[in-house]
VOBA-1610 file (N, C-alpha, C; in pm, whole numbers, padded with zeros to 5 digits, always signed):
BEGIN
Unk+15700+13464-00430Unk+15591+13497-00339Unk+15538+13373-00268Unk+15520+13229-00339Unk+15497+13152-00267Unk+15583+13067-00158Unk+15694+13098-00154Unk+15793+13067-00113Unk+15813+13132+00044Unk+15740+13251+00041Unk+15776+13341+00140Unk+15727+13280+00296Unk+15598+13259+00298Unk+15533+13162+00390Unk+15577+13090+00476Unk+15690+13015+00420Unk+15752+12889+00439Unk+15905+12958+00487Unk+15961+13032+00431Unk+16039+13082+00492Unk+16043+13205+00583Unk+15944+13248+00588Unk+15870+13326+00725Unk+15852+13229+00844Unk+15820+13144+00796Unk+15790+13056+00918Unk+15964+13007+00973Unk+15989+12936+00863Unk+16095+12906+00910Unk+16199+13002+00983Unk+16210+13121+00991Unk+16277+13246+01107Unk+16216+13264+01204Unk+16091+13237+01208Unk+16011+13302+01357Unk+16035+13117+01427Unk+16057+13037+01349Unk+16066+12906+01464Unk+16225+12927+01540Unk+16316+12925+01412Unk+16467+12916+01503Unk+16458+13048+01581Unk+16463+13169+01482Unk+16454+13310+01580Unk+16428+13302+01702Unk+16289+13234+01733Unk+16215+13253+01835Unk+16324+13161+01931Unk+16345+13050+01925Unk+16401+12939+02011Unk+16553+12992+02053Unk+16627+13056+01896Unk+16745+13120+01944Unk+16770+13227+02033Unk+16644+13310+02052Unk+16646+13431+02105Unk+16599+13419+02248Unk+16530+13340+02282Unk+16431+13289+02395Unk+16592+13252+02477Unk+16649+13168+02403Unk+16780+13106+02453Unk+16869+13191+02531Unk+16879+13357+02450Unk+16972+13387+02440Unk+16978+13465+02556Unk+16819+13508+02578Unk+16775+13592+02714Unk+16786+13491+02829Unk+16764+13376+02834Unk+16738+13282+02939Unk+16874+13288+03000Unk+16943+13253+02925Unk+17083+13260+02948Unk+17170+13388+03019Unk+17138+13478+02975Unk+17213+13599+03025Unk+17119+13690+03126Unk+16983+13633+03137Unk+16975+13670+03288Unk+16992+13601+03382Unk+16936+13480+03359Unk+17008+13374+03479Unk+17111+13355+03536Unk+17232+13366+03472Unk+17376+13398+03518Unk+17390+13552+03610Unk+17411+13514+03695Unk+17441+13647+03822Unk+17543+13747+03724Unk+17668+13660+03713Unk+17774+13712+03680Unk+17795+13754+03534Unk+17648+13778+03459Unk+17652+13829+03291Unk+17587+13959+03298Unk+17570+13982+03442Unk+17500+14176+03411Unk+17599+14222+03410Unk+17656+14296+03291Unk+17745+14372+03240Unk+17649+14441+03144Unk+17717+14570+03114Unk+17643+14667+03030Unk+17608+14638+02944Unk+17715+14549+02850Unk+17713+14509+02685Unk+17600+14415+02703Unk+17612+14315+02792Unk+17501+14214+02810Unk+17343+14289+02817Unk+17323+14345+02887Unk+17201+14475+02875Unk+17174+14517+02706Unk+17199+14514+02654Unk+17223+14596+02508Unk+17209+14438+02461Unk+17240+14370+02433Unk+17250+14229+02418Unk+17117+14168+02434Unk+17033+14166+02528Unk+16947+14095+02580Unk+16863+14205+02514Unk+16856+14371+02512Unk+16750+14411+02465Unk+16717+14410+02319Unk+16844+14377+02229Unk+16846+14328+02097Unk+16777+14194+02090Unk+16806+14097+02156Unk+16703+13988+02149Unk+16575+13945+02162Unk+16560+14125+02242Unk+16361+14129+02285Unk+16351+14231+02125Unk+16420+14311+02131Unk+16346+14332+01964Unk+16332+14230+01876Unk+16405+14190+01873Unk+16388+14038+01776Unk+16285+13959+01751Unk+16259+13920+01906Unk+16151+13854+01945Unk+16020+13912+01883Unk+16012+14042+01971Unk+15879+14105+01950Unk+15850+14105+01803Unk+15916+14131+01714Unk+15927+14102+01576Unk+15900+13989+01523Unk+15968+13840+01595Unk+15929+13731+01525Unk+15765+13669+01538Unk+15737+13729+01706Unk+15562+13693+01738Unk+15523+13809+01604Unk+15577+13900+01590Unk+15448+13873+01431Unk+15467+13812+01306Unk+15572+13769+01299Unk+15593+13709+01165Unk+15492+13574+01125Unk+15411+13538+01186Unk+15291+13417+01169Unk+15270+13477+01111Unk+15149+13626+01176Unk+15063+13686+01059Unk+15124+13728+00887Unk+15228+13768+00881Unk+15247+13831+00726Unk+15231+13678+00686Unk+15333+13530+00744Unk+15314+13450+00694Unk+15195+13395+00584Unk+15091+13419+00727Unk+14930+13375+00674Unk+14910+13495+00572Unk+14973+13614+00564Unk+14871+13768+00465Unk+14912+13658+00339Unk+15081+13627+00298Unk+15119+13577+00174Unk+15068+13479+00129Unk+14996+13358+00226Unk+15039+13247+00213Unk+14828+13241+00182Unk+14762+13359+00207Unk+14604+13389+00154Unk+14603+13462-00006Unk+14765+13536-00048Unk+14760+13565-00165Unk+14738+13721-00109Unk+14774+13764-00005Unk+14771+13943-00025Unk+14657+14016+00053Unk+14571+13897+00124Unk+14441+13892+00244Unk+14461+13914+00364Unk+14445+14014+00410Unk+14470+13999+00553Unk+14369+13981+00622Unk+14331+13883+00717Unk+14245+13820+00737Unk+14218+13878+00946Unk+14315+13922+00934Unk+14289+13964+01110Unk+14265+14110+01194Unk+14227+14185+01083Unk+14133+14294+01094Unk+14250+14441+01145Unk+14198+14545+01095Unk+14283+14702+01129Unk+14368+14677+01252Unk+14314+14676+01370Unk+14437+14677+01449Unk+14531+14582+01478Unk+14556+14458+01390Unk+14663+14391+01408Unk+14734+14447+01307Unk+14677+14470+01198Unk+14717+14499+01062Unk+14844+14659+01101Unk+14809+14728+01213Unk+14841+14828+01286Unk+14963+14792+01365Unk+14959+14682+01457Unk+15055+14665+01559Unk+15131+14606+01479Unk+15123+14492+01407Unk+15222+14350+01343Unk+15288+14455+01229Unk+15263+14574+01177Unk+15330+14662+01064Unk+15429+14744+01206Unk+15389+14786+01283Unk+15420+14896+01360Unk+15577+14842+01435Unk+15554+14664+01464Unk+15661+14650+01556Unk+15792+14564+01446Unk+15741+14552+01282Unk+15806+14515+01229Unk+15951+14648+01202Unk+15874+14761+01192Unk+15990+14916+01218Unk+16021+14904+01342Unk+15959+14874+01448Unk+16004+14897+01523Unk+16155+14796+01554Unk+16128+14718+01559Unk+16279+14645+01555Unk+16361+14677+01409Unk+16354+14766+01317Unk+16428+14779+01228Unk+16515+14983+01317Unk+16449+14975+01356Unk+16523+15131+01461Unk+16550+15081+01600Unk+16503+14990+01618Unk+16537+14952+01790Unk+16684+14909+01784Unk+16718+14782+01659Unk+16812+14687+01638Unk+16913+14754+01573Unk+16897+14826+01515Unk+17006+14897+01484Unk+17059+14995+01638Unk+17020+15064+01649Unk+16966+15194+01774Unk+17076+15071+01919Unk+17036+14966+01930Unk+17114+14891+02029Unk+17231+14807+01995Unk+17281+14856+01841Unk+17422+14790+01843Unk+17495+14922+01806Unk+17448+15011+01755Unk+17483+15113+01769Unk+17522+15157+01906Unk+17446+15128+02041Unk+17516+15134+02194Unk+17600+15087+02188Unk+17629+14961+02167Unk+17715+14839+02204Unk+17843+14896+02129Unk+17823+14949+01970Unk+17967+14997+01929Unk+18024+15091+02021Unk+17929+15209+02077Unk+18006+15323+02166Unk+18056+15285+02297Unk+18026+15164+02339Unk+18045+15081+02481Unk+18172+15049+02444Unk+18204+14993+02316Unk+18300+14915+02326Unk+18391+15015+02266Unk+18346+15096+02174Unk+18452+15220+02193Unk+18530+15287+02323Unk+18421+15284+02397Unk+18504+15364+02514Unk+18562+15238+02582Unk+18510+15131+02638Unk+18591+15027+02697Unk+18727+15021+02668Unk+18766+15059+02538Unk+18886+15036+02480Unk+18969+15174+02541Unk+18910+15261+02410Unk+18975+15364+02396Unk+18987+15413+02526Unk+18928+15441+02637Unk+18902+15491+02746Unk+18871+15378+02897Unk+18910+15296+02869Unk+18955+15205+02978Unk+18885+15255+03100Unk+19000+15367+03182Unk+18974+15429+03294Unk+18848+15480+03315Unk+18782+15593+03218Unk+18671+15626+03213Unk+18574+15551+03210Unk+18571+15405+03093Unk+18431+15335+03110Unk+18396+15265+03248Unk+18524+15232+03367Unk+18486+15191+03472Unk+18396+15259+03546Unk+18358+15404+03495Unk+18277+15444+03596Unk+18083+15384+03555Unk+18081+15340+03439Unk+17958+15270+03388Unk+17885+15193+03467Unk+17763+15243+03506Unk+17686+15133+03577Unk+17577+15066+03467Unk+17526+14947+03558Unk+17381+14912+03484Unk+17259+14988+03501Unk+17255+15052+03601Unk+17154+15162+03604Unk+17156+15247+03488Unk+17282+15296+03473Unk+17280+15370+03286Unk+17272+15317+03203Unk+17264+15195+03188Unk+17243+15090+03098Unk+17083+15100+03068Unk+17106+15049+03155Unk+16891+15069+03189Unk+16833+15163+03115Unk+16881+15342+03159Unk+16847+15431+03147Unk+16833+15447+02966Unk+16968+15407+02966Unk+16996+15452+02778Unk+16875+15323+02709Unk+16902+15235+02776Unk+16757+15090+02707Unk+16665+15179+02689Unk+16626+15254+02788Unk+16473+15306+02818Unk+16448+15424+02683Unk+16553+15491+02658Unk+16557+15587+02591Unk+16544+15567+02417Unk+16603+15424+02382Unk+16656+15397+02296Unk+16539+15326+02257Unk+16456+15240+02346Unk+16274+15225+02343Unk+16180+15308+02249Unk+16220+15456+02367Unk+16126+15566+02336Unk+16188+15606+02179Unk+16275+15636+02199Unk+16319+15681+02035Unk+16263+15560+01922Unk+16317+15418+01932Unk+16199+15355+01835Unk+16092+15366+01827Unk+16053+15376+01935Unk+15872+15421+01931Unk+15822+15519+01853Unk+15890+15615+01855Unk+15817+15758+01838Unk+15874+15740+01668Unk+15980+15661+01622Unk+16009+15686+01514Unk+15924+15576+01394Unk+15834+15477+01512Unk+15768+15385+01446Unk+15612+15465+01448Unk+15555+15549+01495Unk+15450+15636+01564Unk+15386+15622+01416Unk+15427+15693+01265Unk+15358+15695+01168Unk+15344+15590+01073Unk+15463+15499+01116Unk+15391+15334+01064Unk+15215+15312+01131Unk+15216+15348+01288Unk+15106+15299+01323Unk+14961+15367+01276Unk+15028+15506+01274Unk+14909+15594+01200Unk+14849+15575+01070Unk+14930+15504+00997Unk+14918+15548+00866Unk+14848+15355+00773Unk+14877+15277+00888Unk+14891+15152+00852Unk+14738+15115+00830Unk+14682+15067+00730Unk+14554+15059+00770Unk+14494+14910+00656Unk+14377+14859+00683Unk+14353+14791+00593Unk+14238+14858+00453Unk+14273+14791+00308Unk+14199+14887+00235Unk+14188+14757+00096Unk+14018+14764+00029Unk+13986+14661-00055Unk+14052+14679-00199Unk+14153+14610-00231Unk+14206+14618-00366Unk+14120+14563-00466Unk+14024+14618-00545Unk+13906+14524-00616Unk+14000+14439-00782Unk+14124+14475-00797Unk+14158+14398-00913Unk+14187+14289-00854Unk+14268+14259-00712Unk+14268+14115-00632Unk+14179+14084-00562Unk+14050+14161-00506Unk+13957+14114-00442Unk+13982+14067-00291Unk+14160+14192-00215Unk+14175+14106-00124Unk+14150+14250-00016Unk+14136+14203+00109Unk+14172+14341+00187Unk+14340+14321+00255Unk+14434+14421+00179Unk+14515+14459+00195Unk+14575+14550+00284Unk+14680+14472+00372Unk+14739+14596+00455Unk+14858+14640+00459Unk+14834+14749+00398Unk+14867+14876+00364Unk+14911+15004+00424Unk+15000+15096+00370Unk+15021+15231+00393Unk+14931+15317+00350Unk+14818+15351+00419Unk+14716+15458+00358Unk+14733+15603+00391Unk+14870+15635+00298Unk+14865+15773+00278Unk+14759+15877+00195Unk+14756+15983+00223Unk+14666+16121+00162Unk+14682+16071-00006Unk+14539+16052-00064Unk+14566+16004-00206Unk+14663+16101-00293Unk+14615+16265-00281Unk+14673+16338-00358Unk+14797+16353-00364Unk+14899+16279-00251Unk+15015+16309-00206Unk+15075+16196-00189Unk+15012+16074-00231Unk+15085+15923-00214Unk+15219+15936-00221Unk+15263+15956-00306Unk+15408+15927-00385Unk+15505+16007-00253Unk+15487+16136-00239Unk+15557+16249-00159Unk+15556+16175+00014Unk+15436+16125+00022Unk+15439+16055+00199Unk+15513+15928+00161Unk+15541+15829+00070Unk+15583+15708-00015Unk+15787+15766+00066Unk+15812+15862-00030Unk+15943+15923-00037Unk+15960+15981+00113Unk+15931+16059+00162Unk+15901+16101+00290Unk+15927+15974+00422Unk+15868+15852+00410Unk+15869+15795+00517Unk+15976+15699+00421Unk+16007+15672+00311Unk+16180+15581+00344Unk+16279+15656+00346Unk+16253+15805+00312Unk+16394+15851+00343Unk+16423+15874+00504Unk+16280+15823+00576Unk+16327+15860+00720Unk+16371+15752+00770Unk+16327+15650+00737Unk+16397+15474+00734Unk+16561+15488+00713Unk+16611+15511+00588Unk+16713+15521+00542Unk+16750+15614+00608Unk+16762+15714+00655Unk+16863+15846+00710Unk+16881+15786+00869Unk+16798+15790+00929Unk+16756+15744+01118Unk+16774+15580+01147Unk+16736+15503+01046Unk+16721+15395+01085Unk+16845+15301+00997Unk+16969+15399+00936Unk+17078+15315+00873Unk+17132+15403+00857Unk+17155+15498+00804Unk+17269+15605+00776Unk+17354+15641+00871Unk+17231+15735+00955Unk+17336+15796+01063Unk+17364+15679+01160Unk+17315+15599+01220Unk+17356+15485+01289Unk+17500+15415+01253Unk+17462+15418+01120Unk+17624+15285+01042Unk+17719+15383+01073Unk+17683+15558+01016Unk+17823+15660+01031Unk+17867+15651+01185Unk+17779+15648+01307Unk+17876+15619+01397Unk+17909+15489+01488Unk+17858+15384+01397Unk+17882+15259+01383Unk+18065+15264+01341Unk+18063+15287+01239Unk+18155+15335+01130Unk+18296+15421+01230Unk+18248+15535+01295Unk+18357+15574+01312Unk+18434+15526+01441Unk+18368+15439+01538Unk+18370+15410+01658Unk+18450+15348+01622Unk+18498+15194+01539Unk+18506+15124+01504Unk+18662+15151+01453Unk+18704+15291+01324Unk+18823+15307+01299Unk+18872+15400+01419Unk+18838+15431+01531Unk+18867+15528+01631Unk+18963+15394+01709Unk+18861+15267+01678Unk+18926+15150+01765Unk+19039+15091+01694Unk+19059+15055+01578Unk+19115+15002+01474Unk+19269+15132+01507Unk+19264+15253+01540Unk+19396+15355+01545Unk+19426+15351+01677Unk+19334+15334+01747Unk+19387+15280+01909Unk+19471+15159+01875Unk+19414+15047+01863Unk+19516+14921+01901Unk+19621+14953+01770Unk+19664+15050+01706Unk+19781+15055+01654Unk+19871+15136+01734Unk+19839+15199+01778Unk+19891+15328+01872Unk+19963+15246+01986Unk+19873+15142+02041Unk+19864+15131+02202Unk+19969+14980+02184Unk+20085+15023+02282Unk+20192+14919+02322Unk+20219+14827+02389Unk+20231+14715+02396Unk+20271+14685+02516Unk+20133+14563+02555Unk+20124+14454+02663Unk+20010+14395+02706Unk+19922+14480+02793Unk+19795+14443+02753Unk+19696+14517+02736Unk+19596+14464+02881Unk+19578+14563+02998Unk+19471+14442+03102Unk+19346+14380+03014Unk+19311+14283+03101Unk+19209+14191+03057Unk+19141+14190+02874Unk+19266+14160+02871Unk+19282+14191+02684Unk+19196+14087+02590Unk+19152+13942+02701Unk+19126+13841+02627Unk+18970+13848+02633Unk+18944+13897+02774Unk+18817+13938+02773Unk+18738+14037+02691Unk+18812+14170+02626Unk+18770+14265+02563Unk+18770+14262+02486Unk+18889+14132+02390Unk+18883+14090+02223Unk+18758+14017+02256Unk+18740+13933+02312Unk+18615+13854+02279Unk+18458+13874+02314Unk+18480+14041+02372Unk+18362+14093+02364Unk+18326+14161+02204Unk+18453+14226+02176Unk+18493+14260+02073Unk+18406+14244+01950Unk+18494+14090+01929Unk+18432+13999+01840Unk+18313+13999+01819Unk+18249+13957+01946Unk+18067+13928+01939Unk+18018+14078+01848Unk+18087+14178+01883Unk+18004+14307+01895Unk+18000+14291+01717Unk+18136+14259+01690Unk+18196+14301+01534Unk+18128+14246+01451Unk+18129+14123+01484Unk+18014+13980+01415Unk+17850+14026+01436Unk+17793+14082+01546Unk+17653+14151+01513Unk+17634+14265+01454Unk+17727+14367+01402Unk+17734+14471+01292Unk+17763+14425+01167Unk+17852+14338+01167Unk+17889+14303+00990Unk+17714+14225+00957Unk+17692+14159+01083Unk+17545+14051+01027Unk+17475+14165+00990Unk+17427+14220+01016Unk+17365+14382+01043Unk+17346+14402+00882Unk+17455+14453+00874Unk+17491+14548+00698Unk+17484+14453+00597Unk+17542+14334+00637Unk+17550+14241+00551Unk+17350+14241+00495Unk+17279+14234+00654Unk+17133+14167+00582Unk+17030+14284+00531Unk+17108+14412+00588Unk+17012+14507+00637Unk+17029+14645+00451Unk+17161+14623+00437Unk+17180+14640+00309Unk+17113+14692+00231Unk+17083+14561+00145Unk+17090+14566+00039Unk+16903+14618+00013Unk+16829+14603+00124Unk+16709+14645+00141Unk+16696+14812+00155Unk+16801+14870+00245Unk+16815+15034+00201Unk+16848+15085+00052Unk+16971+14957+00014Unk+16978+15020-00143Unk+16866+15020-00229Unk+16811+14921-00212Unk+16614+14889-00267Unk+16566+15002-00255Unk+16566+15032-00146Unk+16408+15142-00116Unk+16483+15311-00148Unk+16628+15307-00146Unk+16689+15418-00239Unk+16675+15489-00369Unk+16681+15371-00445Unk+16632+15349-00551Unk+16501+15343-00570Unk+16413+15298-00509Unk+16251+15309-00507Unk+16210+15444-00465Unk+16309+15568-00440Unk+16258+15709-00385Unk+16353+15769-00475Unk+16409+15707-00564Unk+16482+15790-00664Unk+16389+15785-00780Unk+16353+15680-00839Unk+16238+15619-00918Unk+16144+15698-00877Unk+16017+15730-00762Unk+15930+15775-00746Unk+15948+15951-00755Unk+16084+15997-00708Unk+16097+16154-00750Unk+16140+16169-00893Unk+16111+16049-00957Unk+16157+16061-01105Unk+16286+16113-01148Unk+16385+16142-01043Unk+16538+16121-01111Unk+16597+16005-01156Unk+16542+15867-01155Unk+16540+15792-01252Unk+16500+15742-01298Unk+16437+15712-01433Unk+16303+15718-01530Unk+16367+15597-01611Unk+16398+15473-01529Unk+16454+15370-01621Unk+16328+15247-01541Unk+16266+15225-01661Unk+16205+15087-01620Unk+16242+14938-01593Unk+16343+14928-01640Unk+16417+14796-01614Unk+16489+14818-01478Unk+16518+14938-01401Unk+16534+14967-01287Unk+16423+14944-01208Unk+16331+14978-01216Unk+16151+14990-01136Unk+16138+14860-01171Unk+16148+14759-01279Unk+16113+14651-01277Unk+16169+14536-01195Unk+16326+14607-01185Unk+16453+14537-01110Unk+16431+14521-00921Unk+16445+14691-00925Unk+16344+14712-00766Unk+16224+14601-00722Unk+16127+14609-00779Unk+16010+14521-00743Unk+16016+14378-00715Unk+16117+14373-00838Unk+16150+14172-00816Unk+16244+14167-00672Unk+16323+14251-00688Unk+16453+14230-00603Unk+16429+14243-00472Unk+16315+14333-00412Unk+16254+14422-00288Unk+16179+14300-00203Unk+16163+14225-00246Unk+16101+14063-00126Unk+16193+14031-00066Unk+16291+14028-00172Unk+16403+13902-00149Unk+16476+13972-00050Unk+16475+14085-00093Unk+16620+14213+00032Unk+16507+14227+00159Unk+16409+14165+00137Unk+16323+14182+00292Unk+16328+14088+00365Unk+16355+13959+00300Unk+16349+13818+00391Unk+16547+13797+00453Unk+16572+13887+00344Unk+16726+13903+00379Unk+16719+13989+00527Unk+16653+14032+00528Unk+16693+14150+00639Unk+16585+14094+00738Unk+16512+14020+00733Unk+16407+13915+00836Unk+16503+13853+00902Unk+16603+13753+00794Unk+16654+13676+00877Unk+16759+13728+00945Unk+16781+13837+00985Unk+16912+13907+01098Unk+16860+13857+01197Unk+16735+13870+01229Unk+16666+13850+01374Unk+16717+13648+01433Unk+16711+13553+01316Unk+16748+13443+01381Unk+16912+13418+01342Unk+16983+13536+01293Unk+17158+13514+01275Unk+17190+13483+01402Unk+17159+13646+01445Unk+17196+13664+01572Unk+17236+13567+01726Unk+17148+13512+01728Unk+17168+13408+01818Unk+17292+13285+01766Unk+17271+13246+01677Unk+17391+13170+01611Unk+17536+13215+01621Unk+17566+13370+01633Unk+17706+13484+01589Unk+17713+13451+01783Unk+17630+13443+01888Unk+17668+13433+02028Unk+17725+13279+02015Unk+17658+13130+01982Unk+17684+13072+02013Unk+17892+13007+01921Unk+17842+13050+01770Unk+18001+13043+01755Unk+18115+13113+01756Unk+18079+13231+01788Unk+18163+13364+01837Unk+18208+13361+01969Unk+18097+13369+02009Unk+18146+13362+02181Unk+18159+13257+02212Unk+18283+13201+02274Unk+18267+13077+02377Unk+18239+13123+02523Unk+18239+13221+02590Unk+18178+13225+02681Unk+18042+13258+02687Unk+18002+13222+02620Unk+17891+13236+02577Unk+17777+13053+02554Unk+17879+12975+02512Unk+17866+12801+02492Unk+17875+12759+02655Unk+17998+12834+02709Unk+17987+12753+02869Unk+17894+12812+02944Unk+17859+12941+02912Unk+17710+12987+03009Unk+17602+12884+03019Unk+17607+12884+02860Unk+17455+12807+02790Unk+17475+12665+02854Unk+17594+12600+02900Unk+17638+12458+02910Unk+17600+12457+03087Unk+17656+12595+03097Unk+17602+12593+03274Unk+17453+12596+03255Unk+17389+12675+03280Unk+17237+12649+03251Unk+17134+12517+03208Unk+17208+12457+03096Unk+17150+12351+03104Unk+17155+12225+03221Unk+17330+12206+03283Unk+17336+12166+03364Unk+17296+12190+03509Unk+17242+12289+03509Unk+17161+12379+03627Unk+17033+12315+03639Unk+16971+12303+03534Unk+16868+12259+03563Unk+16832+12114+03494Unk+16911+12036+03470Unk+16933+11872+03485Unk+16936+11870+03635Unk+17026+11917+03683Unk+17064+11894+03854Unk+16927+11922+03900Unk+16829+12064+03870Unk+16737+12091+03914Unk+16599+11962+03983Unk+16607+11965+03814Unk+16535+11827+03760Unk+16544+11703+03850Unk+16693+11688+03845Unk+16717+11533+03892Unk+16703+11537+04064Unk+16722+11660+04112Unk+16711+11681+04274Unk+16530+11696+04326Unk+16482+11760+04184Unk+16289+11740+04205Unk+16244+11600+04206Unk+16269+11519+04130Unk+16212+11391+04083Unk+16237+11328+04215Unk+16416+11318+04267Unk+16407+11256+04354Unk+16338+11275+04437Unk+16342+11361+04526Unk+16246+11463+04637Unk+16071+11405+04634Unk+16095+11393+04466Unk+15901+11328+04468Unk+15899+11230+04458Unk+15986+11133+04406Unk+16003+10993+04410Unk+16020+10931+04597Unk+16071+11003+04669Unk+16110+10994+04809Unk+15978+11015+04885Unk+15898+11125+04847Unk+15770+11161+04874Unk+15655+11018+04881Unk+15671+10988+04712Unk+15578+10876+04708Unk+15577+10753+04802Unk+15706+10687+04806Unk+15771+10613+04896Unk+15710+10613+05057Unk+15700+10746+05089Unk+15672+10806+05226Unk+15535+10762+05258Unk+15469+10796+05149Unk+15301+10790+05115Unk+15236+10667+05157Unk+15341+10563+05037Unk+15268+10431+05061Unk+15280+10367+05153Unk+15430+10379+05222Unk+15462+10297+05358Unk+15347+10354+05449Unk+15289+10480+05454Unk+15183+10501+05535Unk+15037+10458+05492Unk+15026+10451+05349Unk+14882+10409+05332Unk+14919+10172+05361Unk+14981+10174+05424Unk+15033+09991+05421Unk+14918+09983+05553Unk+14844+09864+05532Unk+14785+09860+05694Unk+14884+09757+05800Unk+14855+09806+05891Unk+14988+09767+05986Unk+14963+09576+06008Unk+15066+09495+06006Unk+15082+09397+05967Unk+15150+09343+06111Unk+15028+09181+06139Unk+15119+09156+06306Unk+15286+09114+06273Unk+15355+09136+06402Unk+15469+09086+06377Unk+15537+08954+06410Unk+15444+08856+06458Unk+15429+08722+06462Unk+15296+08611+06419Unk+15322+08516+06399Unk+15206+08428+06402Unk+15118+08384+06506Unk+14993+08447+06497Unk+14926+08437+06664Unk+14928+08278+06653Unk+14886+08245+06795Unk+14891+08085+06821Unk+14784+08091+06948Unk+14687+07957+06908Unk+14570+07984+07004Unk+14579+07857+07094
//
């Protein structure tokens, strides 16, 4: 627990810098609006929006369990932490069916614009939203008098704690990992029986493995972090419907349930790392950009350095151009 603070912080610094990066980059480039890139960039604003709250839990742990910044942050900073746990999944879940059809369906995905890109972003918004709606309702702050702290909390119906408890992770777990990974999952061996099937050189084959890649490398990061925190809270709604009545399990859960949370925190600053050594077109974007604006830089300075120059030769008072002689 004391530990957490410090490594909260430490994700919302790289996160933030990696992700900031990652958008700068792929809108600035004319030539990176592509669909996948759309899906791409809106995974990095979930991220984001997620890491601007990670200060606060920082400070809740790092007061001992206090939340110190009153109901409605206690509201939003709970609300957008789900929310990027359904957004982020919800937009690589696009990206697998993109790249499903890119493949499998070549001919057909050419008809894809960014306007539908857009459209499905917009949608895929609203669906996190509405599926984060009873985090916000329910989130509230409330005085724990054995710690003496005000805690924020899930303030479900007392008589029914346990049942709203079970109720809202099995909707986590079913919506926000299950059905997602299953067609995560099948897109994936649909692609895996294509390139066994399919003969012969393939158009722009080098380009589509190495979109590929990126896509493959932000799903494995995915499951890999996102895991072992569903198996947690599985088990924490198996435990609470009392089909399993083992305490060294409930004791196991509790210890284990931080750790599978900071695990699944840090997806948000992987991510940016899986673009820069995965993708190399992705290193020469970032390499253009920086050199974009060195040149920027170095063409301003001069321009004002030339300026100043201009200035003083005019503030000079005018000087005869011989020695008078009387």
């Amino acid at each position: 627990m004391d530990l957490l603070p410090v490594f909260y912080s430490f994700i919302c610094i790289f996160g933030f810098i990696g992700n900031s990066i990652v958008i700068a980059v792929l809108c600035l480039q004319r030539d990176l609006k592509t669909v996948a890139n759309i899906y791409i960039v809106n995974l990095a604003t979930a991220d984001l929006l997620f890491l601007v709250m990670l200060p606060f839990w920082a400070t809740y742990y790092a007061f001992g369990l206090n939340w110190i910044f009153g109901t409605v942050m206690c509201k939003i900073s709970s609300s957008l932490l789900n929310l990027n746990l359904f957004a982020s999944i919800f937009f690589i879940t696009c990206m697998s069916i993109d790249r499903y059809m890119a493949i499998v369906y070549p001919l057909r995905s050419q008809r894809r614009t960014l306007t539908q890109a857009v459209i499905v972003s917009i949608c895929v918004w609203a669906l996190a939203i509405m599926a984060t709606f009873p985090t916000f309702h329910f989130r509230n702050t409330y005085y724990l008098k054995n710690l003496d702290v005000h805690a924020c909390i899930m303030d479900f119906p007392e008589k029914h704690y346990s049942s709203w408890c079970v109720a809202m992770s099995l909707v986590k777990i079913t919506f926000g990992f299950c059905m997602p990974v299953t067609v995560i999952i099948t897109c994936y061996l649909k692609i895996g029986l294509h390139f066994k099937k399919s003969k012969g050189p393939v158009i722009n084959r080098q380009s589509r493995d190495r979109v590929l890649k990126i896509v493959t490398a932000i799903v494995v990061c995915f499951l890999v972090c996102w895991l072992p925190f569903h198996l947690l809270t599985f088990l924490d709604v198996l435990t609470r419907m009392e089909i399993i009545m083992d305490c060294k399990i409930e004791t196991f859960v509790e210890a284990a349930l931080p750790i599978s949370i900071c695990l699944a925190f840090s997806n948000s600053c992987i991510n940016p790392l899986l673009y820069c050594f995965v993708g190399n077109q992705f290193r020469k974007n970032f390499r253009h950009v920086i050199s974009s604006i060195k040149r920027l830089q170095s063409t301003n300075s001069q321009h004002s350095s030339s300026r100043k120059g201009s200035d003083l030769r005019e503030m000079e008072p005018n000087r005869p151009k011989g020695n008078a002689t009387v």
